[in-house]
N, C-alpha and C positions, 0 to 999 in steps of 0.2 A: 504494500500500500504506500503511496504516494503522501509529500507534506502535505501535497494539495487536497486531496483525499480525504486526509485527517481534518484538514479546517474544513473542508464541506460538512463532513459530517459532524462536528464541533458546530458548525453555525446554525447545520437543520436541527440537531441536538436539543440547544438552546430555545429559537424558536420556534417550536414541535413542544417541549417542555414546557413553556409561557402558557400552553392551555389548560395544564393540569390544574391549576389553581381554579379556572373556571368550572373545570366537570366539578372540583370536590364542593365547592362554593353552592351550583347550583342542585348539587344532587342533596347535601347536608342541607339546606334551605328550603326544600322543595319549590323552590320559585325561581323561574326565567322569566320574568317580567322587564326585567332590564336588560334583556339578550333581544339587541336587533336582527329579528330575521334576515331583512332583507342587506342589511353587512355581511353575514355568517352565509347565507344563501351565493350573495357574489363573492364572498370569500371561498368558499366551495369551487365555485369554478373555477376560479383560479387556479385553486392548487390540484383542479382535474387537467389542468394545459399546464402546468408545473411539470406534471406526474406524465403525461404525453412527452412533455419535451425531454424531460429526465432518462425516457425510456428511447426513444430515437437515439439520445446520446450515450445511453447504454453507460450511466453516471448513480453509480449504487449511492452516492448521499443525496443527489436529487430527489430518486425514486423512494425509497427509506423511509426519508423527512414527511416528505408529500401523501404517502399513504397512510402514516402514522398520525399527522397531523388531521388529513382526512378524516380517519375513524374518530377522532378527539371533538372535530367539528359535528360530525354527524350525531355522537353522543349530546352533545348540548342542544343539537336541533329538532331531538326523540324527546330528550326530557324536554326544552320548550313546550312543543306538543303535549306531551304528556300530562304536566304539570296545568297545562290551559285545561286538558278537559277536563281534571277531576275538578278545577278552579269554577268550570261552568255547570256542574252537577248540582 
């Protein structure tokens, strides 16, 4: 593995990591009221053309980060939901 390598994956690391705080925030509070969808929704895309581009480049810290950080967003966008409908019962 490459320096470069190490700092990619150092940097996805990092910001990949910056959401955990979010999942444990929203799952311990049961509330995503203050999670904008439509951020997290276009933030989603993005890191789907992240994850596209990572993988053309055949760049395991691109690819890694991106799908990691993926499942991270997807988890705050299930509880969102989630949390809304028991919120509407």
């Amino acid at each position: 593995m490459t320096l470069i390598d190490l700092i990619g994956l150092s940097a996805g690391s990092l910001t990949t990591v910056s959401f955990v705080p979010q999942v444990i925030k929203t799952w311990r509070s049961k509330s995503a009221d203050d999670i904008s969808t439509g951020m997290f929704g276009i933030f989603s895309a993005g890191l789907v053309l992240w994850l596209i581009y990572g993988i053309y480049l055949q760049s395991l810290p691109i690819i890694i980060s991106n799908i990691v950080t993926l499942l991270l967003t997807a988890i705050i966008l299930i509880l969102k939901y989630r949390y809304s409908l028991n919120r509407n019962q």
